[in-house]
N, C-alpha and C positions, 0 to 999 in steps of 0.2 A: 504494500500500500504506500500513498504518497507521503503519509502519516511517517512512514519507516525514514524518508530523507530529510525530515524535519529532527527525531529523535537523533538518528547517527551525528548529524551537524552537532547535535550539544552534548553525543557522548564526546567527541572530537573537542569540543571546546573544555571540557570537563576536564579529557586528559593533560589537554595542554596547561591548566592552569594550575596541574596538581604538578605537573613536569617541571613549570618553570618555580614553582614554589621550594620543592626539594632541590632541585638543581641552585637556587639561589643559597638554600640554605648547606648542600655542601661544600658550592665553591667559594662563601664568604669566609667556611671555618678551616679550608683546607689552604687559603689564599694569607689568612690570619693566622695557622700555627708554621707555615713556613716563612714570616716574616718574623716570628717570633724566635724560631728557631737561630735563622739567622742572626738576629740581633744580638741573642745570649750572650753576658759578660764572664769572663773569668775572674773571680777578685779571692784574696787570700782567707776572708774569713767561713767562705762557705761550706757546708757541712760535708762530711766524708760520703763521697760519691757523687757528688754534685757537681755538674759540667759548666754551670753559668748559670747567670738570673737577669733579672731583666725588669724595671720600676715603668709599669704604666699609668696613665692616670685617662680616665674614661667617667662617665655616668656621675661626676660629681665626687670621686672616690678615686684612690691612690691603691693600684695591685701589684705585689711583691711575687715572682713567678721564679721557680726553680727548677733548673730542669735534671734531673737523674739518666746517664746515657746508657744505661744500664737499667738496675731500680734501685728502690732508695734500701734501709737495710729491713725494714720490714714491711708488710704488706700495709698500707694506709686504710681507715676506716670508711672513706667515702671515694670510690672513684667512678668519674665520670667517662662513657665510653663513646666516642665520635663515629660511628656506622651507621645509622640507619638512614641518614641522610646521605650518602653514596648509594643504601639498596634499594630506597624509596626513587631518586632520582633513575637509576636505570629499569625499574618495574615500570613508571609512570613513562617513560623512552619508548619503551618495547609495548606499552600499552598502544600508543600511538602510532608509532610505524605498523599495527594489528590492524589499527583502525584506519589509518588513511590509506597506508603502501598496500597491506593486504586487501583489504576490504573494496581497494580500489585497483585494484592490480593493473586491470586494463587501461586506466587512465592515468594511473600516476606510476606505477610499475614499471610497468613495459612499453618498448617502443619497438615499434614492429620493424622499424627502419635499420634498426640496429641489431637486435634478435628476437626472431619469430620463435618465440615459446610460449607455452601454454601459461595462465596464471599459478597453478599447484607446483610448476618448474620452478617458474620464479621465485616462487616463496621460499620452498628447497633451498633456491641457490643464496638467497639472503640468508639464510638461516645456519647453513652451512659456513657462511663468512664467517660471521660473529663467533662461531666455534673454532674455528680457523685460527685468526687475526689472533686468540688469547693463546692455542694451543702453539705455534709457532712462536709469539711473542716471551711464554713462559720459560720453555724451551733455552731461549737464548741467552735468556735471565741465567738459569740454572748452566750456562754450559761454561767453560773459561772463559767466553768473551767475556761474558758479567763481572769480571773481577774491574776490568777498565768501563770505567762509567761512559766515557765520551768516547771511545770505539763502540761501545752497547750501541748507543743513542745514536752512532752515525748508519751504523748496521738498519736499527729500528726506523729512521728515515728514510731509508730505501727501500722497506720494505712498506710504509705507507705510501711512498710514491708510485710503487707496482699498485697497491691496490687503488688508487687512485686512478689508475689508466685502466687497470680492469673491469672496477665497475663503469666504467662510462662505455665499456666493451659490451654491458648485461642488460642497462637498465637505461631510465629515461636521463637525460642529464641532472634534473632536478634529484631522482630516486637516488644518483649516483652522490651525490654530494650528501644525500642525508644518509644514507648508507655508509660512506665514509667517517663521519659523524657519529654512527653507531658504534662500527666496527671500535673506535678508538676511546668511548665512552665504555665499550663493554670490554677492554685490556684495563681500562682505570679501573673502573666497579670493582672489576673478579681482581685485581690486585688487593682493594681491600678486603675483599669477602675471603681469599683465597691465600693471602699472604699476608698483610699486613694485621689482621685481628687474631687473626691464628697464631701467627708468634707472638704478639702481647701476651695472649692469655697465657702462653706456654711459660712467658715469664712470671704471672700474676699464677701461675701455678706451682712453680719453684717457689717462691716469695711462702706462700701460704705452707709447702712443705719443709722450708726451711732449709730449701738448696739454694745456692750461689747460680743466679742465670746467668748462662753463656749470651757475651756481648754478641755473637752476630745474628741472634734474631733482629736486634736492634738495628742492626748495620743494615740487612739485609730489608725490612723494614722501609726504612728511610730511604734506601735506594728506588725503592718502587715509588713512594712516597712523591720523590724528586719528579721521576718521569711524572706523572700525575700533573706535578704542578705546570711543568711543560707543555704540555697535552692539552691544559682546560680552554687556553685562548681561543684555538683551532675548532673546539668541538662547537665553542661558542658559534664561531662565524658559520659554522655546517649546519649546523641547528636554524639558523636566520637565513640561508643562502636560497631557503627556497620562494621568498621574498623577493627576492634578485635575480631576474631571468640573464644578466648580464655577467653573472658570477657560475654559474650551471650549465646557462643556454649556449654553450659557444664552444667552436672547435677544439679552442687549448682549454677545455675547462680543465683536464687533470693536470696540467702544467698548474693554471692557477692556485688548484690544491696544493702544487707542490710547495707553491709559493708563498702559502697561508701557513704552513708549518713553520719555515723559517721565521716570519714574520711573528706567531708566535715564539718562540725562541728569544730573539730579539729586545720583545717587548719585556715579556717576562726577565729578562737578562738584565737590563736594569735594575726593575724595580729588586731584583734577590741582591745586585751588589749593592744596592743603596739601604737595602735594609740593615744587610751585612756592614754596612760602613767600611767600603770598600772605594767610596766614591760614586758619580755620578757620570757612568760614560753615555754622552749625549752622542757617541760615535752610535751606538743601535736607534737611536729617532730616525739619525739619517739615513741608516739603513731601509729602517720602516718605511720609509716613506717613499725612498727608492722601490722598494719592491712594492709596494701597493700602485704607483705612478707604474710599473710594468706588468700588474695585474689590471688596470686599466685599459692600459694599450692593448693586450693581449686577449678583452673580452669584444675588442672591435676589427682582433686586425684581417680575420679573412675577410671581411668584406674593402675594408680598405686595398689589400694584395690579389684579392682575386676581383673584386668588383661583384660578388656572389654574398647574399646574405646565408647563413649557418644553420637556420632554422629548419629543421625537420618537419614536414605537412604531417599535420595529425592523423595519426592511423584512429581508423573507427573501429572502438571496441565492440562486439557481437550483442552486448547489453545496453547498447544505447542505439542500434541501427534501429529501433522501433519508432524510435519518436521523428524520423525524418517522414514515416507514413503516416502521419496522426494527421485527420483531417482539418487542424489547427497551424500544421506547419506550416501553408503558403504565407497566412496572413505574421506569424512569428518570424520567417526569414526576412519579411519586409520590414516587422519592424527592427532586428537586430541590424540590417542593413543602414537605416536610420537613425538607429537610438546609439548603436555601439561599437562597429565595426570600423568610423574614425579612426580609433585608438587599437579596437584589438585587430590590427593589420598587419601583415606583414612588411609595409611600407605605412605606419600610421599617419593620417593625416593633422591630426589634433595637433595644434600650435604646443612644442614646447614636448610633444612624445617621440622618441625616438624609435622604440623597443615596445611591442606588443607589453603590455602589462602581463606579470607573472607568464610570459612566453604563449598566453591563451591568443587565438587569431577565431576568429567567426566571421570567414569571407565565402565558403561555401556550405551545403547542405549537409556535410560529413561534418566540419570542424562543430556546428552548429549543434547536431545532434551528439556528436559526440562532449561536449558540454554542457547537456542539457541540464542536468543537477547543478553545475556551480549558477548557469542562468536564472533556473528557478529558487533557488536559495540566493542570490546576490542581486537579483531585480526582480523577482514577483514577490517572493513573500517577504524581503525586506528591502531597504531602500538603501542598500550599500553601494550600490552602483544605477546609476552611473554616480561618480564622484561629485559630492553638492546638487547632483539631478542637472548638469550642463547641459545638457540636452533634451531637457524638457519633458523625458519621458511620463505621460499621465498615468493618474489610478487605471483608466480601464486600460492600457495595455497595460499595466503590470499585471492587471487578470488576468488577460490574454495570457501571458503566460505561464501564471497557474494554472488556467483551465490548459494549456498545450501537455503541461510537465503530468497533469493529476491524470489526464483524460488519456493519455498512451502507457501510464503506468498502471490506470488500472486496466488498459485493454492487453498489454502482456499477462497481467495475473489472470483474465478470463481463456 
């Protein structure tokens, strides 16, 4: 029923807003104990075991922080455990990509232009990444590279640049970037779920039996830890890229991922030596911004070197070919031709658009029906589009395309 694409819309919005919730509440505490970490002093009088401390003042009140690199000599009577905001954040992820990537396989999944698989392949094939991406990643953790931090990490870069060209080998460009975004959010999560809680406890389990813990859970720990904080920039920008058809939608888009890693890097590279008091190298800004000014260039340049725009014609998914025969469609293509097809153009004519909005184009019968649920959710039942209504669109056609969207979804159900 047409009922079902109203629900899904605000299961979808539900996810997103439990995702971005947890997600804000790990990376502000995973962002705050490595700036804390770094900072830690070393001074003469502090207690036997103690690596550094560290005098905050926040909330009206002055905190005195000690840090143990190891544990302290006995178990503490109150401890406070930082995970569920890592398992919450990658449940409410994977909730999402269920709902929008699965559940929409054929529109936001797959591109037929690229590879012609079934939607159950695809899901497979995502699903297999993510298994993938940790099982390799761990792998290398645990092998001798893992002893040199910054041989790991150059290794671990080229292994997300491969997957970066892979998935845009599988999927839609847009699915390709949020998949990449997965794959990298799900090596952080299972780090904590997988390493970094596991050895705590192992040590808060000696502590209570009254053995002496072996430093390298510690060690070992905080190297995962490191990656992590590396990592959050990028997942950020993967997470919002699909917002950005100019970041997804384009030839070098796995180039650009390649480019958004670094950039992470970079960024984060300051703020760790500045917390560290190590200095302020303003030499990574200019870097940043070099590579962003070449992320730029590079989401425009085959059309500039070829004279050929990069945009793939939307393949029609089998689940949307109904509504181009709904006896509602002539009068709905006339008006998408009028009310919105300015903008979602391959060549937009809208003063000021350059880029089809989110990579959507509604210039023929196909792209049209094959977008008929973001139409019906974005201009009939609410007034999201057209932007400020520039185009005048009235109440009765936005009927019109409730009655087009309601009246061929429920003639598939009969």
């Amino acid at each position: 029923m047409y009922e079902y694409a109203i629900a899904w819309e605000w299961l979808a919005f539900a996810a997103r807003w439990f995702h971005v919730v947890t997600a804000i509440a790990w990376i502000g505490s995973s962002f705050y104990f490595i700036a804390l970490d770094l900072g830690l002093v070393k001074r003469p009088h502090l207690p036997p075991g103690a690596y550094g401390e560290e005098w905050q003042v926040h909330g009206g009140g002055f905190y005195h922080i000690q840090k143990y690199l190891v544990a302290p000599a006995q178990m503490p009577e109150h401890l406070t455990w930082f995970k569920y905001e890592s398992y919450f954040t990658w449940i409410s992820g994977f909730l999402m990509l269920c709902i929008v990537y699965y559940g929409g396989a054929d529109l936001f999944l797959i591109d037929r232009h690229v590879l012609d698989i079934s939607p159950p392949v695809a899901i497979l094939i995502s699903l297999a990444s993510l298994a993938f991406g940790w099982i390799v990643y761990d792998l290398l953790c645990k092998s001798p590279l893992g002893r040199n931090t910054w041989g790991l990490m150059a290794v671990l870069y080229v292994v997300l640049v491969f997957m970066a060209w892979g998935y845009t080998q599988l999927f839609t460009g847009r699915a390709a970037f949020l998949h990449l975004g997965a794959f990298t959010a799900t090596i952080m999560s299972a780090n904590v779920f997988m390493i970094i809680i596991p050895n705590q406890k192992i040590v808060v389990a000696d502590l209570i039996a009254g053995r002496t813990p072996e430093p390298k859970y510690g060690q070992i720990a905080k190297q995962r830890s490191l990656h992590n904080n590396y990592l959050t920039l990028p997942v950020i920008f993967f997470m919002l890229s699909n917002h950005y058809p100019l970041a997804f939608g384009t030839a070098f888009n796995w180039v650009i991922a390649a480019l958004v890693f670094l950039m992470g890097v970079t960024i984060r590279h300051w703020f760790n030596t500045t917390h560290a008091r190590k200095g302020r190298p303003t030499w990574t800004w200019i870097v940043t911004v070099i590579l962003f000014i070449l992320i730029m260039w590079l989401s425009t340049a085959p059309k500039l070197l070829t004279g050929e725009t990069d945009a793939h014609a939307t393949a029609v998914a089998p689940a949307f070919q109904k509504f181009a025969g709904d006896p509602h469609f002539p009068a709905v293509k006339q008006l998408v031709s009028t009310r919105c097809s300015m903008c979602h153009a391959a060549e937009p004519a809208y003063e000021g658009v350059v880029r089809p909005p989110k990579g959507v184009m509604l210039e023929n019968d196909e792209e049209i029906a094959a977008h008929a649920r973001e139409i019906y959710i974005q201009a009939g039942r609410s007034h999201a589009m057209p932007p400020g209504n520039v185009t005048d669109i009235t109440p009765d056609e936005r009927r019109l395309l409730v009655a087009w969207f309601e009246s061929a979804v429920e003639g598939k159900k009969q």
